[in-house]
Backbone as a chain_set.jsonl record, in Angstrom:
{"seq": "XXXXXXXXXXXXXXXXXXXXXXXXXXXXXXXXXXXXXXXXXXXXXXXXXXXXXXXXXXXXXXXXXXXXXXXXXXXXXXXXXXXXXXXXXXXXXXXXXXXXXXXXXXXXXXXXXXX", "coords": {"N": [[-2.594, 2.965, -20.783], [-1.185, 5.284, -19.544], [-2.428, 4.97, -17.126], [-1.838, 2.44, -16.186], [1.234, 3.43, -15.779], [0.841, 5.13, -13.811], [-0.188, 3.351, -11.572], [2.312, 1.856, -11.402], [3.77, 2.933, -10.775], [2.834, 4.197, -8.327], [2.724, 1.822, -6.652], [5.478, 1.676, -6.367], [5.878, 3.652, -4.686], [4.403, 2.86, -2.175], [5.295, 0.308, -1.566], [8.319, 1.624, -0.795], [7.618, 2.862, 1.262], [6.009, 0.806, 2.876], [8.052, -0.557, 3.295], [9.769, 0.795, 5.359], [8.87, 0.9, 7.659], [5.94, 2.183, 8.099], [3.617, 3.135, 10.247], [0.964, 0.759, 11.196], [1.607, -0.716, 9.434], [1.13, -3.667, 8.606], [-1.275, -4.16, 8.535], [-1.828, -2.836, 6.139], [-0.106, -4.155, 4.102], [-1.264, -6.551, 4.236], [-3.715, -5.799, 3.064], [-3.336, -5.019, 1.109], [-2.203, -7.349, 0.04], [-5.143, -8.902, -0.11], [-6.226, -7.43, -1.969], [-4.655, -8.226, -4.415], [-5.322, -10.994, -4.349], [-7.856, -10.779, -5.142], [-9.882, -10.581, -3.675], [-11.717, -8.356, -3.004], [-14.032, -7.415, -1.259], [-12.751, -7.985, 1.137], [-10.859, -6.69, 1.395], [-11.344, -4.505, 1.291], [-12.977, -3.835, 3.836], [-10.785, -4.473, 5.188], [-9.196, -1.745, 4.511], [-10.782, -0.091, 5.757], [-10.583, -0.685, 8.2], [-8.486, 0.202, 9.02], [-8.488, 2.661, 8.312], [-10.299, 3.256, 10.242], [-9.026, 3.622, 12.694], [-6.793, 5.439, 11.981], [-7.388, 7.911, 10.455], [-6.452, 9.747, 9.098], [-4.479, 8.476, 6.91], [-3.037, 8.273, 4.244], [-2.382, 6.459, 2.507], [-3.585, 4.117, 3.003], [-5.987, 4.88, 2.422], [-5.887, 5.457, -0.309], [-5.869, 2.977, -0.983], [-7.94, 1.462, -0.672], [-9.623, 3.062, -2.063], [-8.625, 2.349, -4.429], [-9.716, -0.773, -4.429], [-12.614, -0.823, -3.9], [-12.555, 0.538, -6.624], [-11.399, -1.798, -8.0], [-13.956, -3.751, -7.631], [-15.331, -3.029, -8.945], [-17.02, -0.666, -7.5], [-17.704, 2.497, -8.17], [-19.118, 4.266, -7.73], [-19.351, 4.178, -4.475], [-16.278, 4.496, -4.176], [-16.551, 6.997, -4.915], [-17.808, 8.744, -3.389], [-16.608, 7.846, -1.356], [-14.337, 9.305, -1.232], [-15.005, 12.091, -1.721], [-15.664, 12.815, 1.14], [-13.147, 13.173, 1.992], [-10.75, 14.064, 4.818], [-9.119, 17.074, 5.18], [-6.739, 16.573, 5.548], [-6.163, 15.773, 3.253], [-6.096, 17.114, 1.207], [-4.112, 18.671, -0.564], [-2.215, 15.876, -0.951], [-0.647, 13.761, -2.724], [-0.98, 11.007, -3.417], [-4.083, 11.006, -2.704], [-4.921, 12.486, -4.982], [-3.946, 10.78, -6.926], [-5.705, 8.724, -6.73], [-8.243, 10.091, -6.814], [-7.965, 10.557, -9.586], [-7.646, 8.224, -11.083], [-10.112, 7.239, -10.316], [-11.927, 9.162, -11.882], [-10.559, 8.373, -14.639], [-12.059, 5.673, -14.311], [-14.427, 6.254, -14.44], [-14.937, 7.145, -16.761], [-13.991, 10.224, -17.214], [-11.46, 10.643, -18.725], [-10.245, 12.831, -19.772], [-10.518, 14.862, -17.142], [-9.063, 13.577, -15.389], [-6.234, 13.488, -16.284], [-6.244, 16.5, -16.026], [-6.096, 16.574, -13.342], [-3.363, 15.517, -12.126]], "CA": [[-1.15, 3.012, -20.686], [-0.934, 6.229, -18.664], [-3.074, 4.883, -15.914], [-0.71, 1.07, -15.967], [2.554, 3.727, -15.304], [0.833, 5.309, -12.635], [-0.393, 2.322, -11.179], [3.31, 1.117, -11.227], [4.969, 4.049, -9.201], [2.208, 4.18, -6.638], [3.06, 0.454, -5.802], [6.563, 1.513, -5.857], [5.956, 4.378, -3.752], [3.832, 1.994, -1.21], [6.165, -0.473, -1.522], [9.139, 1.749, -0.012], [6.707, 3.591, 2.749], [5.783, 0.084, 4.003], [9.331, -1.212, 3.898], [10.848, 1.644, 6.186], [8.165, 0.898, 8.863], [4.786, 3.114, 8.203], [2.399, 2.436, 10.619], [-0.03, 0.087, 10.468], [2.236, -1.317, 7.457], [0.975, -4.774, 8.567], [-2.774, -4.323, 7.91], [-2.323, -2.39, 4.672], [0.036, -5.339, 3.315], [-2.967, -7.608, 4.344], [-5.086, -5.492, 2.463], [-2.829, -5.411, -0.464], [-2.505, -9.025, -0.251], [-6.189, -9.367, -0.026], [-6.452, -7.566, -3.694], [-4.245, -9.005, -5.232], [-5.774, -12.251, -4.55], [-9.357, -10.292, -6.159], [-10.489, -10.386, -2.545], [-11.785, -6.838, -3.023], [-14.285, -7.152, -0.193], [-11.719, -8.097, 2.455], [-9.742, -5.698, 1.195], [-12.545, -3.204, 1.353], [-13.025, -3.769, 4.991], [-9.406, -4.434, 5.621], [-8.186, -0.385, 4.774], [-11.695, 0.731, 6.532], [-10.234, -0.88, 9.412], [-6.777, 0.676, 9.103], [-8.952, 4.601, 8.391], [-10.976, 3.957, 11.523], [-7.524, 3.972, 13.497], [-5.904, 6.01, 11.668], [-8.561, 8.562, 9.355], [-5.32, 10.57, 7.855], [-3.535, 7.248, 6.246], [-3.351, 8.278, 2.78], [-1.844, 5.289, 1.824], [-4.259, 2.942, 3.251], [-7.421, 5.302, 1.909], [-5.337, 5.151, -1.592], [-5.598, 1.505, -1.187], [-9.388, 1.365, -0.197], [-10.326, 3.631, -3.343], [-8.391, 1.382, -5.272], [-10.405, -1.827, -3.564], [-13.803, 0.142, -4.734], [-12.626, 0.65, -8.159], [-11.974, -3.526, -8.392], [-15.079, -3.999, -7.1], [-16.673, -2.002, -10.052], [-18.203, 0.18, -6.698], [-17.118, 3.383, -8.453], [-19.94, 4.841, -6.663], [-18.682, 4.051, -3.211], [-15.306, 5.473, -4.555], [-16.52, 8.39, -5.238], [-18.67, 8.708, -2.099], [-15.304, 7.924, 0.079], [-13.363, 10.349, -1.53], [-15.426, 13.35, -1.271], [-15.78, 12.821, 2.575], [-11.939, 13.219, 3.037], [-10.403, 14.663, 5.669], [-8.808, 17.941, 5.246], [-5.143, 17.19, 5.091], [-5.732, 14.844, 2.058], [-5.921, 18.082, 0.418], [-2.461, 18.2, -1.152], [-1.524, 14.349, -0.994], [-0.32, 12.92, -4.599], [-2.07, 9.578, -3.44], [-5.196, 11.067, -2.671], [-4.84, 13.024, -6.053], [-3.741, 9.98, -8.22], [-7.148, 7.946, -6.79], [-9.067, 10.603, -7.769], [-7.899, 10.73, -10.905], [-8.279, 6.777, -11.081], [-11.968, 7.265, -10.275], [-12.339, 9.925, -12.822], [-10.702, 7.202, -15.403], [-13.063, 4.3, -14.51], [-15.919, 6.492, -14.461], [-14.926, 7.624, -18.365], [-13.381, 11.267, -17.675], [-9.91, 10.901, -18.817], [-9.983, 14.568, -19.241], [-10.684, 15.293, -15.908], [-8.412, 12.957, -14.461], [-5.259, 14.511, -17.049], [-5.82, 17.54, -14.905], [-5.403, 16.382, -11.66], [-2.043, 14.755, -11.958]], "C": [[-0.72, 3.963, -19.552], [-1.786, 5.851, -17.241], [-1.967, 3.344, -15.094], [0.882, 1.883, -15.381], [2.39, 4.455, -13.982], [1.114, 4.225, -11.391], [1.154, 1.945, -10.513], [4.21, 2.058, -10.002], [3.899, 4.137, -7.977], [2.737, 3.051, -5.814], [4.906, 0.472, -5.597], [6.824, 1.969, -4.615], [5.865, 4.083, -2.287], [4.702, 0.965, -0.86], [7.548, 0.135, -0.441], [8.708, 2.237, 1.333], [6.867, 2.295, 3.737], [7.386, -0.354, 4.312], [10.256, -0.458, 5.059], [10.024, 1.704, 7.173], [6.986, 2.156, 9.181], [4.355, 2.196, 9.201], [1.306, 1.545, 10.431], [0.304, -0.539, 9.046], [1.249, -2.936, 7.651], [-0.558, -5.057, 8.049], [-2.863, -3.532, 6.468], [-1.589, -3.26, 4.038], [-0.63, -6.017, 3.261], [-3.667, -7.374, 3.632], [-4.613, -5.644, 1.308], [-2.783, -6.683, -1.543], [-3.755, -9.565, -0.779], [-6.824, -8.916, -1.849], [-6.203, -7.973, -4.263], [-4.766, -10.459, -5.58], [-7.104, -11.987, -4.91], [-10.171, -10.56, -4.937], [-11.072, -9.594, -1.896], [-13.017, -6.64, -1.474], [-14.224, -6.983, 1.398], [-10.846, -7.493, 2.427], [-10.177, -4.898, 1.686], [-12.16, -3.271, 3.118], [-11.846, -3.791, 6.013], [-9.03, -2.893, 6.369], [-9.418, -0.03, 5.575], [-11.455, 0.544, 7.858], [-8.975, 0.431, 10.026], [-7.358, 2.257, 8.826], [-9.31, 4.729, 9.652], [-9.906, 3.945, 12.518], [-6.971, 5.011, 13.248], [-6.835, 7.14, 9.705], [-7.665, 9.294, 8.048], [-4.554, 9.705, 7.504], [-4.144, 7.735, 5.055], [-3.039, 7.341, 1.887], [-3.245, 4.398, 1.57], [-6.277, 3.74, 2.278], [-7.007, 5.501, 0.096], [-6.055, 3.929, -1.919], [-7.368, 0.946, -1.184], [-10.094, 1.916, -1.527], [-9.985, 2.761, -4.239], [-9.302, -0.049, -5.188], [-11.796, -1.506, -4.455], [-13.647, -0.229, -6.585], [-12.437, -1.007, -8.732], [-12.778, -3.804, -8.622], [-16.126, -3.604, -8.021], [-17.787, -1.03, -9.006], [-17.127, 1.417, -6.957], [-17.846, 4.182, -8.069], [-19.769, 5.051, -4.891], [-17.372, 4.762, -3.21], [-15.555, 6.749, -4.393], [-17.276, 9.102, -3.564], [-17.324, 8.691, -0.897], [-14.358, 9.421, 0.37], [-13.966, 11.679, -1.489], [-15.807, 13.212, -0.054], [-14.321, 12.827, 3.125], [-11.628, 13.964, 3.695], [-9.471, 15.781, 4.679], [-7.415, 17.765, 4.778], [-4.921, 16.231, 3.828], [-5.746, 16.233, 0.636], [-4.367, 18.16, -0.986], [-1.843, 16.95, -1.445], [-1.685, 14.009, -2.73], [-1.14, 11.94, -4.483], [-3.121, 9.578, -3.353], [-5.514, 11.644, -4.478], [-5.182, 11.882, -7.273], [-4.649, 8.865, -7.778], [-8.047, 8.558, -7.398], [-9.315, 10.414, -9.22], [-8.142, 9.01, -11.76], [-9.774, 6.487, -11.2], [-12.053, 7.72, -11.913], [-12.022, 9.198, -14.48], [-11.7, 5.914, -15.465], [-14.093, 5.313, -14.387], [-16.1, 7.678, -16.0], [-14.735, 8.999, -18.926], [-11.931, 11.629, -17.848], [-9.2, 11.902, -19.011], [-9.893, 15.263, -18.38], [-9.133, 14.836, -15.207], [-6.781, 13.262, -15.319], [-4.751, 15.83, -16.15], [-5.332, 17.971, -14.004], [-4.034, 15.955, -10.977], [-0.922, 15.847, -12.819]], "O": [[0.028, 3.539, -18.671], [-1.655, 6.63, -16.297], [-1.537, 3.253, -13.944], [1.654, 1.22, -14.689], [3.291, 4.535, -13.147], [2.051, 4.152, -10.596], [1.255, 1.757, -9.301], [4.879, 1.909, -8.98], [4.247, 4.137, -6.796], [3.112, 3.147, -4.646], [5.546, -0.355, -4.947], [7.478, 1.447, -3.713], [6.575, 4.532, -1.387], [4.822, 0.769, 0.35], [7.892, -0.549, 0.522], [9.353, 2.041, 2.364], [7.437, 2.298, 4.828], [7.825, -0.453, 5.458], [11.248, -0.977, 5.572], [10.278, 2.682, 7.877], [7.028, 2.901, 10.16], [4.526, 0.977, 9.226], [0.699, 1.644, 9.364], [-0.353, -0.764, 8.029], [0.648, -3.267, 6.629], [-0.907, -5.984, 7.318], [-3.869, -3.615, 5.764], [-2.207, -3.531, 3.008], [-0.89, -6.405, 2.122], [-4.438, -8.242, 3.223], [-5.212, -6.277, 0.439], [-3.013, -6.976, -2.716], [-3.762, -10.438, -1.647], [-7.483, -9.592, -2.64], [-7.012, -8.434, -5.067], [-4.702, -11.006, -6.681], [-7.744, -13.029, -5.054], [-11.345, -10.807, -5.212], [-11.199, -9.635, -0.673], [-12.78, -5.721, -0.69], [-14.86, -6.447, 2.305], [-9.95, -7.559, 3.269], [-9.582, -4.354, 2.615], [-11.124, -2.769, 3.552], [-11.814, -3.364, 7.167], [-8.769, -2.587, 7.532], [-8.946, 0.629, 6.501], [-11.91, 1.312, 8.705], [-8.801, 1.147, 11.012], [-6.568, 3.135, 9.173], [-9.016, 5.708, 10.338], [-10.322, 4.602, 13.473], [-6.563, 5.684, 14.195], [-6.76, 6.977, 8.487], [-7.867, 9.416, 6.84], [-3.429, 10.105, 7.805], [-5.344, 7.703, 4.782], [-3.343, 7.354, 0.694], [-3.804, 4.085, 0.519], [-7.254, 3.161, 1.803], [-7.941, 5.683, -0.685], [-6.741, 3.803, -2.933], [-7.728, -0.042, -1.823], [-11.034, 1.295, -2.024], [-10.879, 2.285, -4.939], [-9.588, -0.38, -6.339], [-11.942, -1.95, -5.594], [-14.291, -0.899, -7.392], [-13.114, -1.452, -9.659], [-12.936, -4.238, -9.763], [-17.346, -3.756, -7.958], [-18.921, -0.69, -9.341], [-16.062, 1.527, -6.35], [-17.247, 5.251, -7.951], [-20.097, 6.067, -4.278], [-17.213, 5.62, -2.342], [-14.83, 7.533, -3.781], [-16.816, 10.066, -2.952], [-17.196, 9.375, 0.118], [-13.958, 10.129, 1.294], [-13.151, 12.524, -1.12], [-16.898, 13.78, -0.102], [-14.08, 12.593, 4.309], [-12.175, 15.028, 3.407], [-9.132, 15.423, 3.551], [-6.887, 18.461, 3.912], [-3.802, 15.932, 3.412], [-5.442, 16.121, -0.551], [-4.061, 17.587, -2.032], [-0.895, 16.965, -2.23], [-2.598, 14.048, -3.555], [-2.052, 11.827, -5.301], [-3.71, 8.558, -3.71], [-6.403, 11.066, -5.102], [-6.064, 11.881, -8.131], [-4.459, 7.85, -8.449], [-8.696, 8.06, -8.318], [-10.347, 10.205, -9.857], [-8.722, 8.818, -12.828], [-10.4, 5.737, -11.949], [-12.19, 6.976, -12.884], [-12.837, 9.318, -15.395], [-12.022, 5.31, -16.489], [-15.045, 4.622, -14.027], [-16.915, 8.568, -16.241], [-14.95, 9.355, -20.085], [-11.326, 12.569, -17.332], [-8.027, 12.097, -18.695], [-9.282, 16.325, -18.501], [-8.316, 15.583, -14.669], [-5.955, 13.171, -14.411], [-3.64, 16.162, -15.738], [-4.631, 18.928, -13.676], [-3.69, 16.003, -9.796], [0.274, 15.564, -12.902]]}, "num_chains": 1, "name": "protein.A"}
């Protein structure tokens, strides 16, 4: 339940970012697109496109952890996300993937914390 209301405000959040003209909005709707349609490995490669441009997109590396966690590669998740860059330090979206991980990988205690 608490992970379905996150879920819902991130995509709101993403939702108004891309509509007011983020960067690179056009390849992370692609990629969004590409999950939604359970296309998780064209998704995958989609946001990795849209990091190697652009390494501090917290959106698009949101969107990529999310991709992972489809994918049941909660190993790769976790592997992305401890290699982030520096200013994902503070970011809510990097935060509320983590804490996504830390739900699919069965510490809902952990991931309580972080948010």
């Amino acid at each position: 339940m608490y992970t379905m209301i996150m879920k819902k405000k991130i995509i709101l959040v993403v939702d108004v970012l891309l509509s007011i003209g983020i960067a690179k909005a056009h390849n992370i709707k692609t990629g969004i697109t590409l999950l939604q349609y359970q296309r998780y490995n064209s998704a995958i490669e989609n946001f990795k496109a849209v990091l190697q441009q652009n390494p501090d997109d917290a959106v698009a590396a949101f969107w990529l952890t999310e991709s992972y966690l489809k994918n049941k590669e909660a190993d790769k998740a976790a592997a992305y996300l401890s290699i982030k860059p520096a200013s994902f330090a503070t970011n809510q979206l990097i935060k509320i993937s983590t804490a996504l991980l830390l739900v699919a990988q069965n510490k809902k205690g952990q991931a309580g914390k972080i948010i």
